[in-house]
C-alpha positions in Angstrom: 6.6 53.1 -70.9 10.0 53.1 -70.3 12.0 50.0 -68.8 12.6 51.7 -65.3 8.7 52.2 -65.2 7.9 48.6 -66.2 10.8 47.1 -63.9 9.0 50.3 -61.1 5.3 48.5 -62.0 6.6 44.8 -61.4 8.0 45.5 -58.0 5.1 47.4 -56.6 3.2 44.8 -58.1 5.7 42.3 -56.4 5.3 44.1 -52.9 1.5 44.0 -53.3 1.5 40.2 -53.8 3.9 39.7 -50.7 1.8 42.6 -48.5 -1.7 40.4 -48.6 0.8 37.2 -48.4 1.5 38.1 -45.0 -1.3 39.9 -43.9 -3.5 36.1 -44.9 -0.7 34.9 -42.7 -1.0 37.3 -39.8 -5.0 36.8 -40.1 -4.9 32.9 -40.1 -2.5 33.0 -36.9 -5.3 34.9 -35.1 -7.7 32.6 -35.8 -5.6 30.0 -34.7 -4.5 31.5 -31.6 -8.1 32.4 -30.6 -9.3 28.7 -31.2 -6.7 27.7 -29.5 -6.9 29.6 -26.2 -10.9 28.9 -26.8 -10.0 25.3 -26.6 -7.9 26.1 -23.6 -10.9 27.5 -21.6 -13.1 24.8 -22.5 -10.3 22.4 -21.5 -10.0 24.0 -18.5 -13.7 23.9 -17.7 -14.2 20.6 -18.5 -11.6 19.2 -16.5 -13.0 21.5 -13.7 -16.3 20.1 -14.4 -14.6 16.9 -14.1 -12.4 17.8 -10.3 -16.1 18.8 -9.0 -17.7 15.5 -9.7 -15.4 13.2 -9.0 -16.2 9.9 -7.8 -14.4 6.3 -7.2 -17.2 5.3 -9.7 -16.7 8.5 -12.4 -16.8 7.4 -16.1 -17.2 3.5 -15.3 -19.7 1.3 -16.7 -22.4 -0.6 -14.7 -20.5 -3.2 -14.8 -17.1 -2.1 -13.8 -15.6 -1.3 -16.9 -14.2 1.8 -18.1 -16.4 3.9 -19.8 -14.3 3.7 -23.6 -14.8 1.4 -26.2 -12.2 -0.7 -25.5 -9.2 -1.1 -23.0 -7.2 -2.7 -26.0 -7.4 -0.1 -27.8 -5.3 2.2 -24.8 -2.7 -0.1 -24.0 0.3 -2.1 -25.7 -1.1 -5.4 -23.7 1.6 -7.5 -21.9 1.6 -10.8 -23.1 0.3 -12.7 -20.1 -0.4 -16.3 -20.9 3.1 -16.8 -21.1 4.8 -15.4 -18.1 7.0 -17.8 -16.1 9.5 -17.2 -13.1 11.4 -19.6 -10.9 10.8 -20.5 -7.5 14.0 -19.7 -6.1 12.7 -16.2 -6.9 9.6 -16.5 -5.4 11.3 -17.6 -1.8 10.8 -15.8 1.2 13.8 -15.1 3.0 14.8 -17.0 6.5 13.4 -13.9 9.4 9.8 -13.6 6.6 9.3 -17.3 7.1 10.2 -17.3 11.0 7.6 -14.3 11.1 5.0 -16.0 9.9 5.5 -18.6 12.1 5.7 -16.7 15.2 2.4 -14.9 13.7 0.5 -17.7 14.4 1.7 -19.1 17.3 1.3 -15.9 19.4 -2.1 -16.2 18.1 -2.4 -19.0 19.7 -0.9 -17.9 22.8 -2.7 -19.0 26.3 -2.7 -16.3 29.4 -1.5 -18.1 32.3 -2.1 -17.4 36.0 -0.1 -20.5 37.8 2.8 -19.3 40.1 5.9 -20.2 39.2 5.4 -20.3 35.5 8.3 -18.6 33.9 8.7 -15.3 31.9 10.7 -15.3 28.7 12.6 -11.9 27.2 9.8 -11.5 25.1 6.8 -12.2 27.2 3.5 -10.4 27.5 2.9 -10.3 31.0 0.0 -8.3 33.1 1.7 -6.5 36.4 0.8 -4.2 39.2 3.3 -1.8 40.8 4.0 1.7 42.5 6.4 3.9 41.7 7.8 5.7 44.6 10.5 8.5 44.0 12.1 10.2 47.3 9.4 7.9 49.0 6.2 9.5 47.3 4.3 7.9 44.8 4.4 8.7 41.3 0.4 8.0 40.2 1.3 9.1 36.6 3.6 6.1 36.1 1.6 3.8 38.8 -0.2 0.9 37.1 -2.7 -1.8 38.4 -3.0 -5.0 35.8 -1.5 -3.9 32.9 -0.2 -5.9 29.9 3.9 -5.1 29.1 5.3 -7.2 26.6 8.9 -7.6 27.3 11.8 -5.6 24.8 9.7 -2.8 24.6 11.9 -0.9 27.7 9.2 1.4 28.5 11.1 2.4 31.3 14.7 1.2 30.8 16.1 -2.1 29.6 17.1 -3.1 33.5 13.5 -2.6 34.2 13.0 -5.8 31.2 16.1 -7.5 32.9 14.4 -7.2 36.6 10.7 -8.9 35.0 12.3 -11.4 33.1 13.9 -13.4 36.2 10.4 -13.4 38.0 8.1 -16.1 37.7 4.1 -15.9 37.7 3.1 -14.9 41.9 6.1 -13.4 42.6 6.5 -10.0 43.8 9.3 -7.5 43.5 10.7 -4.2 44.3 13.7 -2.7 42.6 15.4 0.4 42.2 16.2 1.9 38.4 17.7 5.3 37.8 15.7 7.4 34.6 17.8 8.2 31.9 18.7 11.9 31.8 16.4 12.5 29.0 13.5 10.7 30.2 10.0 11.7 28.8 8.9 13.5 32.2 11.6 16.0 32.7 10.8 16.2 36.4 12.0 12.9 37.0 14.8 13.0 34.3 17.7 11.4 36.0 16.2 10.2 39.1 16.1 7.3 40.8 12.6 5.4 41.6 11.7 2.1 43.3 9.2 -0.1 41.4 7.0 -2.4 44.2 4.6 -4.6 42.6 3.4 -8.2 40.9 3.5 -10.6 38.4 -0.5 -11.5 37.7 0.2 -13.9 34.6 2.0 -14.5 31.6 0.7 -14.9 28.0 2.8 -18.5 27.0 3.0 -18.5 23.1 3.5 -22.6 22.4 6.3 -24.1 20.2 6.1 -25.5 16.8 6.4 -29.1 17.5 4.6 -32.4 15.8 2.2 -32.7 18.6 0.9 -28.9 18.7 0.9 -29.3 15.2 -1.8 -32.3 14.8 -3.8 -31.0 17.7 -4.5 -26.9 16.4 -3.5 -26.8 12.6 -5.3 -30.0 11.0 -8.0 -27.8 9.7 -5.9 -25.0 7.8 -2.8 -27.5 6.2 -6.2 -29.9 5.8 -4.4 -33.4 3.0 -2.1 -31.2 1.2 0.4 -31.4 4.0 1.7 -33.6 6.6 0.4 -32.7 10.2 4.0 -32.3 11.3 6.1 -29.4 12.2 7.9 -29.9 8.8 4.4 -30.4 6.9 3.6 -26.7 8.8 7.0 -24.9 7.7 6.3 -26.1 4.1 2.6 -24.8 4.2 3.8 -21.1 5.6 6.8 -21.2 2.7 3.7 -22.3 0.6 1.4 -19.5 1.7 4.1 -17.1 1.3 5.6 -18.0 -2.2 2.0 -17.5 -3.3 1.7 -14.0 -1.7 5.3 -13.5 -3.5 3.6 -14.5 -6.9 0.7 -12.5 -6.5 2.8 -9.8 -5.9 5.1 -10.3 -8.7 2.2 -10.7 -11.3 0.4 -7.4 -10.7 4.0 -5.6 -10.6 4.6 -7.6 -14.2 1.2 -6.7 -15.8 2.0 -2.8 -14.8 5.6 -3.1 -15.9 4.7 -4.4 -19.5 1.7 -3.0 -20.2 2.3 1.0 -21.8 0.0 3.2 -23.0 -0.4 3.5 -26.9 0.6 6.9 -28.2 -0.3 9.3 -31.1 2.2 11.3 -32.5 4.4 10.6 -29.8 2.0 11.4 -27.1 0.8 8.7 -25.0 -3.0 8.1 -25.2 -4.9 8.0 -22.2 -8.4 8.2 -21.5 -9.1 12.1 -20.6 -11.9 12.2 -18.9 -11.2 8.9 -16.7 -7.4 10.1 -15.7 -8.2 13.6 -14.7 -11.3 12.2 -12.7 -8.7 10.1 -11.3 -6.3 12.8 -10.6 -9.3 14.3 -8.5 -10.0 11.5 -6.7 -6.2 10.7 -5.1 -6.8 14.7 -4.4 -9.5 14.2 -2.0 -8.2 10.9 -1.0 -4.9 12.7 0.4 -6.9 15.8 1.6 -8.9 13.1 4.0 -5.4 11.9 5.2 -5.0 15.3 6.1 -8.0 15.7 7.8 -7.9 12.5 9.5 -4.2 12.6 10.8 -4.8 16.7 12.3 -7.9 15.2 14.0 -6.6 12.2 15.2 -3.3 13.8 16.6 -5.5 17.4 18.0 -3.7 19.7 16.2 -3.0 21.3 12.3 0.5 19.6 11.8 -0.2 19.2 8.2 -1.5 21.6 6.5 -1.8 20.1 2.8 -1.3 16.5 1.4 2.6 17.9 -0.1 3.2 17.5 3.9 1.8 13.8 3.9 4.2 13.1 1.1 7.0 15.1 2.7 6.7 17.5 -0.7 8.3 20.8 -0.9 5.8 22.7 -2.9 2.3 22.7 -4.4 3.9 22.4 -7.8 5.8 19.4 -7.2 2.6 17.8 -5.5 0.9 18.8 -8.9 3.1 16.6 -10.7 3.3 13.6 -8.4 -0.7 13.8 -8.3 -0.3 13.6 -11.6 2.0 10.9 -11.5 0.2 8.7 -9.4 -3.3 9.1 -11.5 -1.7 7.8 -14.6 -0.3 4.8 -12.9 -4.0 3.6 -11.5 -5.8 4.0 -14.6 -2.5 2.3 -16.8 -3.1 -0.5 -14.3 -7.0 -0.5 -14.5 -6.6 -0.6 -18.2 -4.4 -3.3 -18.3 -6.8 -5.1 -16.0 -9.4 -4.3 -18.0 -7.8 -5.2 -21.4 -6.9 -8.5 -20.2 -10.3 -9.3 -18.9 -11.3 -8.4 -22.2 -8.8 -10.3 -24.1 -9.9 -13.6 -22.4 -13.5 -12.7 -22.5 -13.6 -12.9 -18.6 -17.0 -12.4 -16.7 -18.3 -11.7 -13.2 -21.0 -13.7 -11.7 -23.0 -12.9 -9.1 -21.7 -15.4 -6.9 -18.2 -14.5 -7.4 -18.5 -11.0 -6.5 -20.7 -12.2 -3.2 -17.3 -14.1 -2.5 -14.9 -11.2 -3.3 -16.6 -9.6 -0.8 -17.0 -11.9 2.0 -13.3 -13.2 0.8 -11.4 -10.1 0.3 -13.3 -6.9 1.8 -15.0 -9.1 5.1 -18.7 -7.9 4.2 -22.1 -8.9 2.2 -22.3 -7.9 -1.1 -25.2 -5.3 -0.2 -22.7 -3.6 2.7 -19.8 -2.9 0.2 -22.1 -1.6 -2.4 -23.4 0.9 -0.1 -19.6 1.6 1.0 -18.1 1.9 -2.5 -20.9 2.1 -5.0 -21.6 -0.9 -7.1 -19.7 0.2 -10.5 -16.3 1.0 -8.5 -16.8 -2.5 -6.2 -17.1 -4.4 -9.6 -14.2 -3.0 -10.8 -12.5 -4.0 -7.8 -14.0 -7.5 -8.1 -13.1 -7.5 -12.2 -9.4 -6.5 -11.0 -9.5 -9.3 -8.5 -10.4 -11.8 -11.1 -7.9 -10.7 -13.6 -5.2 -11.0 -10.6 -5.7 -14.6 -9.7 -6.7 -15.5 -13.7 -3.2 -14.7 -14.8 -1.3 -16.1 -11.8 -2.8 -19.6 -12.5 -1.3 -19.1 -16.1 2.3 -18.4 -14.5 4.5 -21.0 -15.3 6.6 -21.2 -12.1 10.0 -22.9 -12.8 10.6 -25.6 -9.9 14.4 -24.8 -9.5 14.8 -25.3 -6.1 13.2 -27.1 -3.3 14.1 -25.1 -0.1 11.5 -24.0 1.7 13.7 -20.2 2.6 16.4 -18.4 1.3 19.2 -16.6 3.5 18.1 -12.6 4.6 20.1 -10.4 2.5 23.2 -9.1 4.0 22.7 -5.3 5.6 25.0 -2.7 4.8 27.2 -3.2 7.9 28.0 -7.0 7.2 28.6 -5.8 2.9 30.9 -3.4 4.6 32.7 -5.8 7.5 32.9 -8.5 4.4 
């Protein structure tokens, strides 16, 4: 054979070699691709399976738990015994503690019907009146013992001014002019005289020593003094707590992450997407809720709740929001693990009449018993790592100053 035959020979040979190189190649990408899009489909069916069955209590244990081996193994835990924060941190500002002041002396308020007992700017007070316009009465607007708190200007603010200078007994009849866009167009602009009467007044008492002693003895029990002092320092008390509680569960959330695999983050499949089905329905009842409550379709999806644009970006915010709830049920549930944590009986008969305001055998019919456990387990977690907090005593004050708005940054 001659050397351009042999070198002809090799390079069919060559081409033969290369021909079922690719066509192994081209075979073992089908394969690929059909297990692939098989995977794909019974992805898609499972985690249609899953959006059908949905349930607060889907893939969770009898007693609460996630239904995986262990939360630990999910989650990069934070480390919790050894959290600490100071208490100037914690303080609520100036107007919160003020609020929660006024909270509970308007609870305590007392309806009064003497005469002559006076009206403040912001008093409740129960009235009857007519409203005449061009001497006819107005039965829409015409009311016989109702309660009007003062501030709220249901009519205008010189109707507030005219109620606040009476006193319990007296009668009065004034004139006010509607504003030009008044609710009922008909009257828009007009002027109207208001004849009527002061029934009572609801008197909300002051915080002094005395009132102090007498209603609050009970609830600031030997901790405190029975003072108006020993009172302020109980609500700052009672709010610096809520401002830990808060802090904690935001802290857990915020340094705990989910472990990844090849730079994908590891979550529990089953569990998120049932949770990504539940938020679904739970929005869809908003839905429902608000068009019957308000008598009419003004939403007609949950992306109109959310003030969404589209079902895509809805998608992804439903999305969103599941892998947030199950990162913090797992870091509940890792750190309830971690400590070896358990539930008794009786402390899940106290959740409930503590926390959700019902027997045990109520909320169990209301949530199921799994998903009320995990409730309870989450609960127990909460308060287990705020007693570890060490909270820095930096300051003493009982408040600190509101923060400025934008229109005092601006004017300083």
């Amino acid at each position: 054979m001659s050397k351009e035959n042999r070198l002809a020979a090799k390079k069919r040979v060559k081409q033969a070699k290369r021909s079922r190189a690719i066509k192994r190649c081209v075979i073992a990408l089908i394969v690929i691709a059909v297990i692939a899009a098989a995977g794909l489909i019974t992805r898609a069916a499972i985690i249609s399976h899953i959006g059908k069955n949905a349930a607060p209590d889907s893939y969770l244990n009898s007693d609460g738990t996630i239904k995986i081996s262990s939360a630990k193994d999910y989650v990069n835990l934070v480390d919790y015994k050894n959290l600490s924060i100071n208490r100037s941190e914690l303080l609520p500002t100036d107007s919160e503690l003020q609020s929660s002041i006024d909270s509970e002396l308007k609870a305590a308020k007392e309806t009064v019907t003497e005469a002559g007992t006076e009206i403040k700017d912001d008093s409740t007070v129960v009235l009857s009146y007519k409203v005449l316009v061009d001497g006819a009465e107005v039965e829409d607007l015409t009311a016989s013992s109702t309660s009007y708190t003062l501030g709220n200007a249901k009519f205008t603010d010189a109707f507030d001014k005219n109620i606040a200078d009476l006193t319990v007994g007296d009668t009065f009849n004034f004139e006010l002019t509607f504003a030009s866009d008044f609710t009922n167009e008909e009257l828009a602009g007009k002027t109207a005289v208001f004849d009527g009467s002061i029934e009572s007044v609801d008197v909300i008492p002051e915080l002094t020593d005395e009132w102090v002693a007498e209603n609050l003895s009970e609830k600031l029990g030997s901790d405190y003094a029975l003072t108006a002092d020993g009172a302020k320092k109980y609500f700052s008390d009672t709010l610096i707590h809520n401002n830990l509680d808060t802090w904690v569960s935001k802290t857990i959330v915020e340094k705990t992450s989910i472990k990844k695999i090849l730079f994908c983050e590891r979550y529990p499949f089953f569990y998120t997407w049932a949770q990504y089905y539940n938020l679904d329905k739970n929005y869809q009842n908003y839905v429902d809720y608000y068009n019957q409550m308000l008598g009419s379709n003004m939403y007609s999806s949950p992306k109109d709740i959310l003030g969404l644009d589209s079902e895509k970006e809805y998608k992804k915010t439903l999305k969103k929001n599941a892998k947030e709830t199950v990162l913090s049920n797992l870091a509940s549930q890792a750190i309830y693990e971690d400590a070896k944590l358990t539930l008794t009986q009786e402390e899940l008969d106290a959740f409930c009449t503590d926390d959700l305001g019902t027997t045990y055998e109520e909320a169990v019919s209301s949530y199921t018993e799994a998903y009320l456990k995990q409730l309870a387990l989450k609960d127990k977690v909460q308060n287990y790592v705020v007693d570890l907090v060490k909270v820095n005593e930096d300051t003493s004050d009982l408040s600190k100053a509101d923060p400025a708005t934008d229109a005092e940054t601006n004017a300083q």
